[in-house]
C-alpha positions as a Markdown table, in Angstrom:
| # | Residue | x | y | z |
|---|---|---|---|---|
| 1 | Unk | -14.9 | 3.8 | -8.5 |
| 2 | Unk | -12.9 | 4.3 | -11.9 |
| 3 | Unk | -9.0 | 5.3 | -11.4 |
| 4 | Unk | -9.0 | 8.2 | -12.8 |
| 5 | Unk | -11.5 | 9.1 | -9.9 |
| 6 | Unk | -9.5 | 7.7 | -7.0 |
| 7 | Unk | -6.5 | 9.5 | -7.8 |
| 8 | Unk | -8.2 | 12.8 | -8.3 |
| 9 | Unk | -10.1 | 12.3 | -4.9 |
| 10 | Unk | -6.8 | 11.0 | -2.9 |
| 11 | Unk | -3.9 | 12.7 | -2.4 |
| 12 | Unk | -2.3 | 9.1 | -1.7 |
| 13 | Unk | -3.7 | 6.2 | -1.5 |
| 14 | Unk | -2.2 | 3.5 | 1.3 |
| 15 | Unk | -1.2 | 0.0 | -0.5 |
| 16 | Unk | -0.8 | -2.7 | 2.1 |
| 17 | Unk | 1.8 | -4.8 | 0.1 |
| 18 | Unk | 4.1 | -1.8 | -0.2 |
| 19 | Unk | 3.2 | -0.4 | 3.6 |
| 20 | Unk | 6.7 | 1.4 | 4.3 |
| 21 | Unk | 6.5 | 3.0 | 1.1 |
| 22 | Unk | 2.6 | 4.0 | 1.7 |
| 23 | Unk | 3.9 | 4.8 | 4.8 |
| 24 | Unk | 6.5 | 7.4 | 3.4 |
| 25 | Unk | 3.7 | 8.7 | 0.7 |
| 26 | Unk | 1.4 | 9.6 | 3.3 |
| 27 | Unk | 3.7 | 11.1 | 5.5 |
| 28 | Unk | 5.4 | 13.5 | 3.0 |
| 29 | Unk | 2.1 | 14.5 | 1.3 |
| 30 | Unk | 0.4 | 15.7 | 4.3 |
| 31 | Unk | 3.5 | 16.9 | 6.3 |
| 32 | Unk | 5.9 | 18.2 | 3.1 |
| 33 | Unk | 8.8 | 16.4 | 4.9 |
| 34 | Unk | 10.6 | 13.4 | 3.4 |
| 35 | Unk | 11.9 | 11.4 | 6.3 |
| 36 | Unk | 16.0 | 10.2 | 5.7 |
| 37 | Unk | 14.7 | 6.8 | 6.2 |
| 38 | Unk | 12.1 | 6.9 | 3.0 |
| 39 | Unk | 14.5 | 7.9 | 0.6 |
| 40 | Unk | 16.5 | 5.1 | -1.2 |
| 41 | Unk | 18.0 | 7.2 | -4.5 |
| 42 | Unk | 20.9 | 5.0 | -3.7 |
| 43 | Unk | 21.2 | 1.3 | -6.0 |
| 44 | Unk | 22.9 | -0.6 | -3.6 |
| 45 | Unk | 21.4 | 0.9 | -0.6 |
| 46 | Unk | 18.6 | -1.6 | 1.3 |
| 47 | Unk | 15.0 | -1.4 | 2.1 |
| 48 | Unk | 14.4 | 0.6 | 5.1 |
| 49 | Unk | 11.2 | -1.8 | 5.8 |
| 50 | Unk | 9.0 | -0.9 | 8.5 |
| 51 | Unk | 8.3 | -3.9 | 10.5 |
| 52 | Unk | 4.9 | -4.1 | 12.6 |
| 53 | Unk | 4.8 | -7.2 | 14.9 |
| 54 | Unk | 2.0 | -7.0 | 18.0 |
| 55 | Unk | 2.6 | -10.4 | 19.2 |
| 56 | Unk | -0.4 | -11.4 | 17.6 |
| 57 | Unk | -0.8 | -15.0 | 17.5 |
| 58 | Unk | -2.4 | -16.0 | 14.3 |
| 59 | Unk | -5.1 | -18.9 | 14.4 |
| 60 | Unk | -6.6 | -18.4 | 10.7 |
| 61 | Unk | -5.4 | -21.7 | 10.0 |
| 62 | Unk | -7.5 | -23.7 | 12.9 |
| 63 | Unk | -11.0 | -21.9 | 12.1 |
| 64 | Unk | -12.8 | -23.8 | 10.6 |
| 65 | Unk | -15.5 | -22.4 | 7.5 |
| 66 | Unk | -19.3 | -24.2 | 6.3 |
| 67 | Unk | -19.5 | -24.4 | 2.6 |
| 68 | Unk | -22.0 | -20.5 | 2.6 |
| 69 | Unk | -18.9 | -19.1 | 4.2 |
| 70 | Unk | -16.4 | -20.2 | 1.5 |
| 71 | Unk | -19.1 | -19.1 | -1.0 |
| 72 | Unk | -19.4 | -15.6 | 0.6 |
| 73 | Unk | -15.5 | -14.8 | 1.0 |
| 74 | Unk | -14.8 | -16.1 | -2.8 |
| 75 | Unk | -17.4 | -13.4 | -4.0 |
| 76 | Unk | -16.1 | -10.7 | -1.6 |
| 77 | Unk | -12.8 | -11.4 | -2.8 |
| 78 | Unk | -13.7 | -11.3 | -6.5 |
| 79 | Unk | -15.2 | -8.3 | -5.7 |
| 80 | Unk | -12.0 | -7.1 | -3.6 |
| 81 | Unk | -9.6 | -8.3 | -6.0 |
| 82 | Unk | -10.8 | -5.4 | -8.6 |
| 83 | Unk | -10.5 | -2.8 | -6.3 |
| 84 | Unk | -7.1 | -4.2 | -5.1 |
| 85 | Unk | -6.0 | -3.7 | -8.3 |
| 86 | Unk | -7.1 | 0.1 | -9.1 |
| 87 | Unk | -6.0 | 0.8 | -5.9 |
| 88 | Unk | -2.5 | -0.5 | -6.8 |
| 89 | Unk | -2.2 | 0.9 | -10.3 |
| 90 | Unk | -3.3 | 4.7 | -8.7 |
| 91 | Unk | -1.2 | 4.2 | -5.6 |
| 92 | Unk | 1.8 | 3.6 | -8.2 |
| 93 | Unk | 1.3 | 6.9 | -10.0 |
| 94 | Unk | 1.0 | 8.4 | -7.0 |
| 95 | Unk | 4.3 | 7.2 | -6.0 |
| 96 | Unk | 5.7 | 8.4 | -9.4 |
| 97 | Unk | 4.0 | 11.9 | -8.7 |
| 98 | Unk | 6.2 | 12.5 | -5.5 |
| 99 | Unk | 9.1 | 10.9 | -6.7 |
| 100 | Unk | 9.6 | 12.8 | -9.6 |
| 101 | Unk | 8.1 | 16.2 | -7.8 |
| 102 | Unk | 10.9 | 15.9 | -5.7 |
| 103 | Unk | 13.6 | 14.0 | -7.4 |
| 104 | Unk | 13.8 | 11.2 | -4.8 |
| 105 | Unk | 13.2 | 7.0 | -5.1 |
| 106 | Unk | 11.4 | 5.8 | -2.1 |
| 107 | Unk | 12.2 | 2.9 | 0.1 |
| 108 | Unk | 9.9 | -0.3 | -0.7 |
């Protein structure tokens, strides 16, 4: 799906790397109200990060892949990576949309 297309059928777009700030977006589009702790028009003031932590133990590194698998996950990566990327150039206009709609910076 082309940008132009995602943005026009999304009102926000979530962007894992940025997930306070999605987090925020999401929340003031569909509510209309900015939560104090998404608004950063400050320089010096900090990220207001949400952190997540379910005590999940990660065992990623133990498993153990055949040679198809690491073949499979490199093409559905390649094919991830490009919509990784639109989805990170509309999610920042998106961000710049509500920012400048209502004259705030929000928190990364």
């Amino acid at each position: 799906m082309p940008e132009e297309e995602l943005y026009n059928k999304y009102d926000v777009i979530g962007h894992m790397d940025s997930f306070s700030k999605s987090h925020c977006a999401i929340f003031i589009r569909y509510t209309g109200y900015v939560p104090p702790r998404c608004v950063c028009n400050d320089a010096s003031a900090t990220s207001r990060k949400l952190l997540v932590d379910h005590g999940v133990v990660h065992h990623g590194a133990t498993f153990n892949t055949t040679n198809e698998q690491v073949a499979k996950i490199m093409k559905l990566t390649a094919i991830d990576q490009i919509l990784y990327e639109r989805v990170r150039k509309v999610f920042s206009k998106q961000v710049k949309d509500i920012e400048e709609e209502l004259g705030i910076t929000l928190c990364d």
